[in-house]
C-alpha positions as CSV (number, residue, x, y, z in Angstrom):
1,X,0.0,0.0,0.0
2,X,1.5,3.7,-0.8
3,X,1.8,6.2,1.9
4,X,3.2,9.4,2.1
5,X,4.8,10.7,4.5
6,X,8.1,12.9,5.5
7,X,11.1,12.9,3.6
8,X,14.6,11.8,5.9
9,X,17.8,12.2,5.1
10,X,18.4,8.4,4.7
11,X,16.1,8.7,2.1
12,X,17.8,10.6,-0.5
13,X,19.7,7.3,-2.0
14,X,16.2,7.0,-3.3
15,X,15.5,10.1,-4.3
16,X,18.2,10.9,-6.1
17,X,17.6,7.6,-8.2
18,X,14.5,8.9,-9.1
19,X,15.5,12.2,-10.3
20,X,18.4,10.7,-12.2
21,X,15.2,9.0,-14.2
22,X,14.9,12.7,-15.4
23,X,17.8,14.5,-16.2
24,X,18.5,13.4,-19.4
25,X,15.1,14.4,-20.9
26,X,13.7,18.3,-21.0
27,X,11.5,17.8,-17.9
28,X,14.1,19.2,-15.5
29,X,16.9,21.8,-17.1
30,X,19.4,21.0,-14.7
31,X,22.9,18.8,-16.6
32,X,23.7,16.5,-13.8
33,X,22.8,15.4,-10.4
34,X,24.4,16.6,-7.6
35,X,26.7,14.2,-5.7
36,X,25.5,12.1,-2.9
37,X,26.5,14.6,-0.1
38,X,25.6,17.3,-1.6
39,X,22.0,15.9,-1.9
40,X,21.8,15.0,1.8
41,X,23.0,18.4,2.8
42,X,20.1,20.1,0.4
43,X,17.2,17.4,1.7
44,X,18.1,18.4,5.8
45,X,18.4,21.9,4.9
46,X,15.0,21.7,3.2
47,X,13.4,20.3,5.8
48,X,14.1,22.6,8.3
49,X,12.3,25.4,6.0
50,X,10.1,24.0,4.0
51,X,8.4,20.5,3.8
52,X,9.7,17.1,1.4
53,X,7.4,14.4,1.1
54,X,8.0,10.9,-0.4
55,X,5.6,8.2,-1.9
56,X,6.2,4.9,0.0
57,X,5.0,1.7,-1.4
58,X,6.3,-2.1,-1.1
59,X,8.9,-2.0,-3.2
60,X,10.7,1.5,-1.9
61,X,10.6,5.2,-2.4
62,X,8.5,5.6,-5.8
63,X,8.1,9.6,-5.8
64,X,8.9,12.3,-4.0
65,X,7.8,16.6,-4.1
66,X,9.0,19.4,-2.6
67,X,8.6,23.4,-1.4
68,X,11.3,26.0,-1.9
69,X,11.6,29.3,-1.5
70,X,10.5,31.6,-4.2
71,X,13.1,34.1,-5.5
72,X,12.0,37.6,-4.9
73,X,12.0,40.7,-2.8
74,X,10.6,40.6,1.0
75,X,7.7,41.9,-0.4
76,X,7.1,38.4,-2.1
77,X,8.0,36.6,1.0
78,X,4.1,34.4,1.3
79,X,5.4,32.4,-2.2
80,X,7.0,29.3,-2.6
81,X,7.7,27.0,-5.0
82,X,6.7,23.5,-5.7
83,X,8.4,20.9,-7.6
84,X,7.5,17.0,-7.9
85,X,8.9,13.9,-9.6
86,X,7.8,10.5,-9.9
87,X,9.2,7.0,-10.6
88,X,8.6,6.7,-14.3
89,X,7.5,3.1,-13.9
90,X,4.9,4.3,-11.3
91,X,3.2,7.1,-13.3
92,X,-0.6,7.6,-13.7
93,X,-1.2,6.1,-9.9
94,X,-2.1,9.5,-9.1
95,X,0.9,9.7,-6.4
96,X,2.0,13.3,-8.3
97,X,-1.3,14.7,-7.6
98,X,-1.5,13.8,-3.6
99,X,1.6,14.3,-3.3
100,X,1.3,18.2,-4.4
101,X,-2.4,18.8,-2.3
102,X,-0.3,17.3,0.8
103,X,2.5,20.2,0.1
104,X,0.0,22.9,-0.6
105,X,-2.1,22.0,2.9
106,X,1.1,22.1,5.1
107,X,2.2,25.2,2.8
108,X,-0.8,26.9,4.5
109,X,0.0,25.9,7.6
110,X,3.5,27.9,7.5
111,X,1.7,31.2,6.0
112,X,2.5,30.6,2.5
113,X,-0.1,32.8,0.1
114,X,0.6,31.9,-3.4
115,X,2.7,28.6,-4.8
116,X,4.1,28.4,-8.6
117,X,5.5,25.8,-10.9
118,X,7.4,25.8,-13.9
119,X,6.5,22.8,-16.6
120,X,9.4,22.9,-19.6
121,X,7.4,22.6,-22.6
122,X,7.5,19.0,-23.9
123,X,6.2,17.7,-20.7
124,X,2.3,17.3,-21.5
125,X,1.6,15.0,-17.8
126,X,3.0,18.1,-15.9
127,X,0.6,20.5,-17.7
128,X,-2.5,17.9,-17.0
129,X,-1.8,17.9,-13.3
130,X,-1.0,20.9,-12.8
131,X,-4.4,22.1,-14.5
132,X,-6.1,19.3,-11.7
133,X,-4.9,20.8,-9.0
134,X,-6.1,24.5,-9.9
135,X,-3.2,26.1,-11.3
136,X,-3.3,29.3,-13.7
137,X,-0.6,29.9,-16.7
138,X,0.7,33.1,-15.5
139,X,3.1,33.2,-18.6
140,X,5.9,31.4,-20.6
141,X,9.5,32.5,-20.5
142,X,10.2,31.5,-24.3
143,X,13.4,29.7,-25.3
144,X,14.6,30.5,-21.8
145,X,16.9,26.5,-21.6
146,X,19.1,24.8,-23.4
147,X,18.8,21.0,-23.6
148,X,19.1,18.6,-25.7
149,X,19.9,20.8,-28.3
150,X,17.6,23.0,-28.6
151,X,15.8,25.9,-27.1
152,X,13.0,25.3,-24.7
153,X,9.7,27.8,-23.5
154,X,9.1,27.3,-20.1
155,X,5.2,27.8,-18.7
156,X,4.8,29.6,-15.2
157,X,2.0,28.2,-13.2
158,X,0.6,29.8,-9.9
159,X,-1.9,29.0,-7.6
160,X,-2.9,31.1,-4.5
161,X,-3.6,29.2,-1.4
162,X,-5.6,32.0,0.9
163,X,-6.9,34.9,0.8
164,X,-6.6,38.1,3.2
165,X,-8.4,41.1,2.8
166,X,-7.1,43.3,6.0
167,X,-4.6,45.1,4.1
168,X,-1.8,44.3,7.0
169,X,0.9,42.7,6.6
170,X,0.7,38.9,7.2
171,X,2.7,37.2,9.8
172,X,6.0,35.7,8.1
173,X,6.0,32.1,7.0
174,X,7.5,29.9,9.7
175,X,9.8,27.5,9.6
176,X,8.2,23.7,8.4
177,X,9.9,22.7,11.7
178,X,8.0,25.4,13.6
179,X,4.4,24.0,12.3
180,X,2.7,21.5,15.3
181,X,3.6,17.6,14.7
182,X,0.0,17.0,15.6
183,X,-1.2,19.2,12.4
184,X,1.2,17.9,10.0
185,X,0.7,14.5,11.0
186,X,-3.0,15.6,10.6
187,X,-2.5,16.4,6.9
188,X,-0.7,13.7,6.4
189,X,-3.2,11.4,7.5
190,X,-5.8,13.1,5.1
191,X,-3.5,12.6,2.7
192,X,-3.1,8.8,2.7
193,X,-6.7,8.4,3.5
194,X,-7.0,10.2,-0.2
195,X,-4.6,8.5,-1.9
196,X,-5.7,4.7,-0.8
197,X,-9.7,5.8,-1.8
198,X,-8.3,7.1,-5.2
199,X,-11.2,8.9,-5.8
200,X,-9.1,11.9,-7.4
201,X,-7.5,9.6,-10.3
């Protein structure tokens, strides 16, 4: 039976063979995986900010998705970013799409506003779910990467979590280690009680 549930650092063995499923085709613009050390120093810095979550099944780690920071001024602070990969033999199980409503529910819980994607054209299962879950093209940087040679667009997708109509500031995003155990473990449970119905695929 799959369940997600928190990333750990012994974890990123598997998670790095997953992503190294990806990085010779356009769906991810990096070259080359980082090395192994280098991976386990990003995962436990992520996860004292923002929150990873892995797909567990029978046979092992089968997908994992994360939250990042968003690049911007102070003033753009409540954003994040959101990023997922899944085994490629494992696809269509819906795992992507769980996976992603899990992030956004505990992204809320730190005080994040408004999450964003980026889907590399070429990559037609990223645009479907990403249109699933409520996400709006907010624009395409055109021939923005290199890969594979040749140039690729790359679609910007956003989604805002909450609304707030005070016009004061909001209280910053805390820490993912600062959120209650009790209500992450809360949408956790939510989540896997999803994901075993299947009722979304």
């Amino acid at each position: 039976m799959a369940k997600i549930r928190l990333a750990q650092p012994q974890d990123a063995a598997a998670l790095l063979d997953i992503s190294k499923q990806y990085i010779d085709t356009p769906n991810t613009l990096e070259y080359e995986l980082p090395s192994d050390s280098a991976f386990v120093d990003w995962l436990e810095g992520t996860l004292t900010k923002f929150p990873v979550l892995v797909v567990e099944t029978e046979n092992g780690i089968s997908a994992y998705g994360y939250a990042s920071q968003k690049a911007g001024s102070p003033a753009q602070a409540w954003n994040a970013s959101l990023q997922a990969f899944v085994g490629l033999n494992v696809r269509g199980q819906g795992y992507g799409f769980h996976l992603m409503v899990a992030l956004m529910e505990l992204l809320k819980l730190q005080g994040v506003y408004n999450v964003y994607s980026q889907i590399t054209e070429g990559n037609p299962r990223s645009e479907v779910l990403h249109r699933k879950l409520g996400f709006n093209v907010s624009g395409t940087l055109h021939k923005t990467g290199f890969k594979n040679g040749r140039w690729l667009d790359v679609h910007v997708v956003e989604k805002r979590l909450q609304e707030d109509q005070s016009g004061k500031e909001p209280a910053p995003v805390q820490p993912f280690t600062a959120v209650a155990s009790a209500l992450v473990e809360a949408v956790l449970a939510d989540a896997n009680k999803k994901l075993e119905a299947r009722s979304d695929l």
